[in-house]
N, C-alpha and C positions, 0 to 999 in steps of 0.2 A: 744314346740316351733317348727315353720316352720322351716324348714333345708333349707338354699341357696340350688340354682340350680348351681351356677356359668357361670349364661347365659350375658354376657357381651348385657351392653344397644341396640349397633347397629348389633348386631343377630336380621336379618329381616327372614331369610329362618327357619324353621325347621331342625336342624342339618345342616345347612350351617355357618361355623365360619369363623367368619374375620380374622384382626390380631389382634392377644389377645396381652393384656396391658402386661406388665410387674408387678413389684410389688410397694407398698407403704409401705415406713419405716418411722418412728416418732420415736422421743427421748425427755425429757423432764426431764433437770435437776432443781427443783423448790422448795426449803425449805419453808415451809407453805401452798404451794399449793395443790388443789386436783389433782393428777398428773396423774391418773386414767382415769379422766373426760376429763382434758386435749387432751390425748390420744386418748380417744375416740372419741372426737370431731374432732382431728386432722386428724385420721384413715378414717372418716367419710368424713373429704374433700378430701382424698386420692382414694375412694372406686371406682373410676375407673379405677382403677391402676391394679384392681383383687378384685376378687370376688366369688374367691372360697372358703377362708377360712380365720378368724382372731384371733391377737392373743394379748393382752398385758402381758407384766411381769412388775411386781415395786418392790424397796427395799425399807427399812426402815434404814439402815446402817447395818444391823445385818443377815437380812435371804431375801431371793427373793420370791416371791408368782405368780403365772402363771396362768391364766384363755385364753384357747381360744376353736377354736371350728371350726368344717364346715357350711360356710355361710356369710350372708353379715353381716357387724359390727352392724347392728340395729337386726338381730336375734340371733347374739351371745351373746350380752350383752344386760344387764337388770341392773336398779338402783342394784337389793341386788348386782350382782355379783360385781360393780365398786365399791362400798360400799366397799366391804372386801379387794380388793387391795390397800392397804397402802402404805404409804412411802413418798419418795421426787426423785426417781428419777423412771424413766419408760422407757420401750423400746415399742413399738406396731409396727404392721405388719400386712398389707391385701396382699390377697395373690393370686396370677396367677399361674399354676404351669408351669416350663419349664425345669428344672429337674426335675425327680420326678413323680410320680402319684399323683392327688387329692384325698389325704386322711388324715385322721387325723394327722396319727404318722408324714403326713410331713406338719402340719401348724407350724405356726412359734408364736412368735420366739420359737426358739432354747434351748434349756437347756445343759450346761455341765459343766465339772470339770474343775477346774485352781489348782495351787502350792496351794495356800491361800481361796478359796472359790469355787464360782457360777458364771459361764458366761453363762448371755441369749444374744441372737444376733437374729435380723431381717437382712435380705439382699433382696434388690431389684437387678435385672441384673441377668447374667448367665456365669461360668465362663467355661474356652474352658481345661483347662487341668486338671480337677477330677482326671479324671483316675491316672493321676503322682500325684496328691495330698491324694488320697485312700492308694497310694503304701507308702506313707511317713506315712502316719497316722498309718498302721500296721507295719514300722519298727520300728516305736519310741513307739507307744502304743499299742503292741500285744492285752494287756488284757484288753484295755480301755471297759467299759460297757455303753458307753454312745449311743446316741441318734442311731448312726451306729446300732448296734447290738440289739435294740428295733424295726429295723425296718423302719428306716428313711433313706430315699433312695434319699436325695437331699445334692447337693453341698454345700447348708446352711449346714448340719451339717457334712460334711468334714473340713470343717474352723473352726466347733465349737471344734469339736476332735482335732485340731492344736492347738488350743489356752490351751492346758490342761499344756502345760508346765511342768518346774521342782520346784525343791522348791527353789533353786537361784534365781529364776527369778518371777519379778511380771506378771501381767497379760499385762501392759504396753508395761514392754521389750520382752513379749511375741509377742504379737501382730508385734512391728517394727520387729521381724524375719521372723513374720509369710507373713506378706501382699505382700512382695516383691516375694512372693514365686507366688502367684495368678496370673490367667493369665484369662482375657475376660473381664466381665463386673460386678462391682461390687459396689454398696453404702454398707456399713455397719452400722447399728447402733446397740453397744452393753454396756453392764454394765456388771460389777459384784457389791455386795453390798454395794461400793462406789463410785464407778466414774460411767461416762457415756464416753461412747468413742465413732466417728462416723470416718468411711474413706474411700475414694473415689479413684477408681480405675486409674492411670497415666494419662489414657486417657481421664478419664468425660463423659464415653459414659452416664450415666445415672444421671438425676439433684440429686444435694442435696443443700440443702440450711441450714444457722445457723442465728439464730432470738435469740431477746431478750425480757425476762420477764421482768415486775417490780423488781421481785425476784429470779431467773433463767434464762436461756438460753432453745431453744429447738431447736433441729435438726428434717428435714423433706423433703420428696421425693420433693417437691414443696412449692411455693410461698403460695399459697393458703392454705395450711393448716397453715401457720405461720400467715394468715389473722383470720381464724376464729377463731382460738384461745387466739387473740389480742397481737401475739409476732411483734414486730418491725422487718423488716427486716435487717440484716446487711451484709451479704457476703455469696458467694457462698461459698460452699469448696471445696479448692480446689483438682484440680488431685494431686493422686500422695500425702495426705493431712492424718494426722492423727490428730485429735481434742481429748483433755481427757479434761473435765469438773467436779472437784471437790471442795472437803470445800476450797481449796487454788486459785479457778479460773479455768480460763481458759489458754491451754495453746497449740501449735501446733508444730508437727514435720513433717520433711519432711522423707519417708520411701522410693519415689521414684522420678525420673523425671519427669515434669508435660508433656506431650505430648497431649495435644486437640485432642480428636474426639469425640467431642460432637453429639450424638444421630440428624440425620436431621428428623428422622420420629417423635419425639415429638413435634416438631414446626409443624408437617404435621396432628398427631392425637393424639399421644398419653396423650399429657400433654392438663391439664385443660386450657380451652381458658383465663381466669380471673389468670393463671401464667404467670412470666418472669421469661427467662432463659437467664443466660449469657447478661442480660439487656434487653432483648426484648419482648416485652410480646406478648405469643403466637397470643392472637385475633388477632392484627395488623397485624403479620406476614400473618394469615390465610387470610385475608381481601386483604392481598397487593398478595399474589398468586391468587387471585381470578381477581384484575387487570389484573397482568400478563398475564393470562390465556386467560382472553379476548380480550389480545394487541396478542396473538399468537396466537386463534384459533378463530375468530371474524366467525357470522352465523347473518343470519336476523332470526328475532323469535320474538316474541310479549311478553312471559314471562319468566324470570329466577326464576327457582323454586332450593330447595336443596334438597339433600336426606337429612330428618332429623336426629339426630339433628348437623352430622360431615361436612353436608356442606354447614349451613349454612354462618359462615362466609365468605370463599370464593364464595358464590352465591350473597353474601351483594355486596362483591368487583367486581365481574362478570357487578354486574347490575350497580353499579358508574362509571366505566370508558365504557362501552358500550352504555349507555341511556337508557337499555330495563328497563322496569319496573320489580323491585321483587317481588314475591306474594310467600304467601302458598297454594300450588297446594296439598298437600299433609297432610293429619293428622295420627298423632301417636298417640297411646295408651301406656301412659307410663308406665299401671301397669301391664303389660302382658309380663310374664316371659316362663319361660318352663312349660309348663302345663304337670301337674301330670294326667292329664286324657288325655288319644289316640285321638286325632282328628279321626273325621270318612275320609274315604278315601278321598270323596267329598271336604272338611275343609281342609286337607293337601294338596289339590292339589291347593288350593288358599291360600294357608299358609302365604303368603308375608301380606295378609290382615289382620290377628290376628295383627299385630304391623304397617302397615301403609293403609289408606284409600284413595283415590282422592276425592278433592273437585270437582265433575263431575260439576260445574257452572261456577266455577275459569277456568277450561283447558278444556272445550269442546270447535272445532274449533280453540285452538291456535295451535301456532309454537311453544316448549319449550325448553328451554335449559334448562338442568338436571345436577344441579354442585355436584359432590362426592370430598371425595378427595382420596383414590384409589379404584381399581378395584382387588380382589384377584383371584376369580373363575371364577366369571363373572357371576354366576349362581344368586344372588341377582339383578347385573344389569339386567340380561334379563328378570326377573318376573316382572322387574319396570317398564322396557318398554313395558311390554306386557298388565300391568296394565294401565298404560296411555293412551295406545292404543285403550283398551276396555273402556276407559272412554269418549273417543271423542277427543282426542288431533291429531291434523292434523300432527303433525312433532316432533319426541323425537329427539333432539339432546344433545349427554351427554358430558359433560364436566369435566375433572380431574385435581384435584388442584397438584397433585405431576406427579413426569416419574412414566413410565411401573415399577412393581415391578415383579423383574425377575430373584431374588435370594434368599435365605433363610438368618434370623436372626441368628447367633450364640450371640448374647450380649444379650438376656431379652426377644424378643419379637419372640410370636409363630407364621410364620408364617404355610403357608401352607409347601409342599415339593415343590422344582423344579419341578418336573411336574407334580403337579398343578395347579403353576404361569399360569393362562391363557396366559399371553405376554411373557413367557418364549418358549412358542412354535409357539405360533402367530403372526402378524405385526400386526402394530395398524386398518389396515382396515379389515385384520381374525378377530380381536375383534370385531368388526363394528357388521358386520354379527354376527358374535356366538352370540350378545346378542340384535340385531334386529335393532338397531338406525338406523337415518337415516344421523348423521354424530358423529363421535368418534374424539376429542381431546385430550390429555395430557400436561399440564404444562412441560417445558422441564428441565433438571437438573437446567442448570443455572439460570432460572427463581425462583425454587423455592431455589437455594440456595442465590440470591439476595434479595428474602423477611423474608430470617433471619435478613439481615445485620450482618450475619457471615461470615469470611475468608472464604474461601473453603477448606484450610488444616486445618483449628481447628474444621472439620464436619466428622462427618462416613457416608456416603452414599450407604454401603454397599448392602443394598437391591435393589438398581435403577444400581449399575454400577456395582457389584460383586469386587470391589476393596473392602479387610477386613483390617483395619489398624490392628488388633491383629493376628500374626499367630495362623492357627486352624492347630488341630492334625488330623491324618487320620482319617475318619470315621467311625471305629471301636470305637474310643475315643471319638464322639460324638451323640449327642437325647438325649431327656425328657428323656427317660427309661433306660439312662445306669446303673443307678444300682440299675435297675429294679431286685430284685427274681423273679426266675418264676417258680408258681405254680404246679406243681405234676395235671395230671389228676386227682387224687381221692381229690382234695384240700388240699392238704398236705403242707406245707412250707418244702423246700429242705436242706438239711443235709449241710454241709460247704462244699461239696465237689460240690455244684452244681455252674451253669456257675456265680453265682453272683460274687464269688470269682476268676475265669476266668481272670480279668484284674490287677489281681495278681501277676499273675504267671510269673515266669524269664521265661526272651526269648521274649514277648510282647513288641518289641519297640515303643516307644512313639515315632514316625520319626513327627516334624513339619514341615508344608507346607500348601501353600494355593490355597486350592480350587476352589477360585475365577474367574475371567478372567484372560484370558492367552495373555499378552501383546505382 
């Protein structure tokens, strides 16, 4: 079986990454059903959520059974494999990595010990205080063997090491101790070999949704996999929300304050346009920033084209409220992933062309306006314009569905670093130039937080204004690789005493503060 590359759909450059998804979680409590299939169907409408690795677990009431793997959910699974996972309840998990390295030992879900059984757990989002959660996990569970000490080097399985509990305590009342302790961005969905449990961080930075079966319930990163798996939808859940679904129902508790700040870059990219969140369904939102865009950055030009396929909706809304006509100036090759074989020098200096072409009869001699919806390096936009260019387009002018993004994610999503942000160091007309147009716009905050039809304090905005609604810890405590090991030149894995255990050690304050803008 092919192995995923984990090359995210809108990677146009050879080694040029955008902003990578976050993750997708499914749950699926369903007596009769194939819960497996479910899953994987459900997984399957999630799969741009991440794409580097999948995983489901199910029970039968008795024992848990776990199949995942590196890759996308159609090369991980196969009829035998969903065949063998039995039961009636399920957890599944596609996976981005943002703790953690991409590799096995850290796909998900999760496996570990509780007072009475097995907790598997998926988590989408990214939480900001490990490090204080790592410290808690070695003074309650020195000897714990679990996912930690095999190797698993994500904040999923700090949470799963919490949940191990005592023997007074179910995995339930485990949990309402454990959750309040967490700090960033968090969906949960877990089980042990009877319930299913799902819970959502104070804030809401990351969706989750709870649908109904004929026969069950299922929880899920979005809307759309509660469509293709034909669950009714019922309600978000919410911040601050713990759900446990078993043979008794359904039933909910509160673990924290609900606080809104709900994710604005999902209404901008991250979430499937065919979802609502918080009532709004993304397409619209995208379509009405595309409005926007053209009531703030209006240009004469003969066609609105999109970069495929993340702008097109706001290119839809460009071209309704401006009168230019829409076209596809641009064709994609959807099946062309990371090639296992080296481009020759030639081939990667045109690289942008493996995955998009110009239709040289659509755009020779126009004006275009070119809709994205952000710009991260800029190194993609400038290949595009340079392509246009060479195709006979008289005028690229580009256009941006969201603001300058000009500070890093700590809640889920990878960006670049701060100085990378192309607009962290440039004005929007240094952008201009760095990437060749002949005029540069951006949607501005309030444009694009009006086409949520969300409040402006129940949003994170964190990446356009550097305000964090979560305090983050020094940056010693934060990256993908904090609890990274690190390798011995002779490939060695390092003795306990190397830097893995380092944020350990007494003396190491965890001082909270925010790094953000300085008001």
């Amino acid at each position: 079986m092919a192995s995923g590359d984990g090359l995210l759909n809108h990677d146009l450059l050879p080694g040029e990454k955008g902003p990578q998804d976050a993750c997708g979680v499914f749950g699926v409590w369903a007596p009769g059903e194939e819960v497996a299939k479910l899953s994987y169907f459900g997984l399957y409408a999630l799969q741009h959520r991440g794409q580097e690795s999948a995983g489901i677990a199910t029970s039968d009431g008795s024992k848990i059974l776990i199949y995942k793997d590196m890759g996308l959910v159609s090369q991980v699974f196969n009829e035998t494999a969903l065949n063998t996972l039995t039961g009636h309840i399920a957890v599944g998990h596609t996976r981005y990595s943002t703790t953690g390295s991409s590799s096995w030992q850290n796909a998900q879900p999760t496996l570990g010990r509780t007072s009475t059984g097995t907790v598997a757990l998926g988590h989408n989002g990214n939480l900001t205080n490990t490090a204080e959660l790592l410290e808690l996990v070695h003074e309650r569970y020195p000897e714990t063997d679990g996912e930690l000490r095999r190797g698993n080097t994500t904040d999923t399985a700090v949470v799963t090491a919490l949940l191990t509990g005592d023997t007074n305590h179910t995995l339930e009342q485990t949990a309402l101790e454990v959750l309040p302790r967490l700090r960033g961005a968090y969906c949960l969905v877990f089980m042990d070999e009877h319930t299913l449990y799902a819970a959502r961080d104070p804030q809401g930075v990351r969706p989750l949704v709870l649908g109904r079966l004929d026969r069950g319930w299922v929880v899920a990163s979005e809307t759309a996999a509660l469509d293709i798996v034909g669950a009714a939808f019922v309600r978000e859940v919410e911040p601050g929300e713990l759900i446990t679904i078993d043979e008794d129902g359904l039933r909910s508790q509160r673990f924290a304050e609900s606080k809104p700040a709900g994710c604005v870059f999902e209404y901008v990219y991250l979430a499937r346009p065919d979802t609502a969140i918080a009532g709004r369904g993304v397409h619209e939102a995208r379509v009405e920033m595309g409005r926007r865009l053209a009531a703030e950055h209006p240009v004469e030009a003969d066609l609105v084209i999109p970069t495929p396929e993340s702008g097109t909706p706001a290119a839809i809304g460009y071209a309704q409220a401006s009168g230019i006509p829409f076209g596809q100036g641009l064709v994609k090759n959807s099946y062309v992933g990371r090639t296992f074989i080296q481009p020759s020098q030639t081939i990667r200096q045109r690289g942008i062309k493996l995955k998009l072409n110009p239709l040289k009869e659509v755009i020779k001699g126009k004006r275009l306006i070119v809709v994205d919806d952000s710009i991260v390096r800029g190194n993609t936009q400038r290949a595009l314009v340079s392509m246009l260019r060479e195709a006979g387009a008289a005028e690229v002018h580009v256009r941006i569905s969201s603001p300058p993004i000009t500070w890093p994610c700590f809640y889920g999503i990878d960006f670049a670093t701060k100085a990378e942000l192309v607009a962290s160091g440039l004005g929007v007309d240094e952008v201009r130039q760095s990437i060749g147009a002949d005029s540069l716009g951006y949607l501005s905050e309030d444009g694009m937080i009006e086409a949520t039809e969300q409040p402006r304090e129940r949003l994170c905005t964190a990446c356009f204004t550097g305000k964090y609604p979560i305090p983050l810890p020094q940056s010693q405590h934060l990256g993908k690789n904090l609890l990274e090991r690190p390798v011995a030149s002779n490939g060695c894995e390092p003795g306990p005493d190397a830097e893995f255990e380092s944020v350990l050690e007494v003396g190491m304050p965890l001082v909270i503060g925010d790094p953000g803008r300085q008001e």
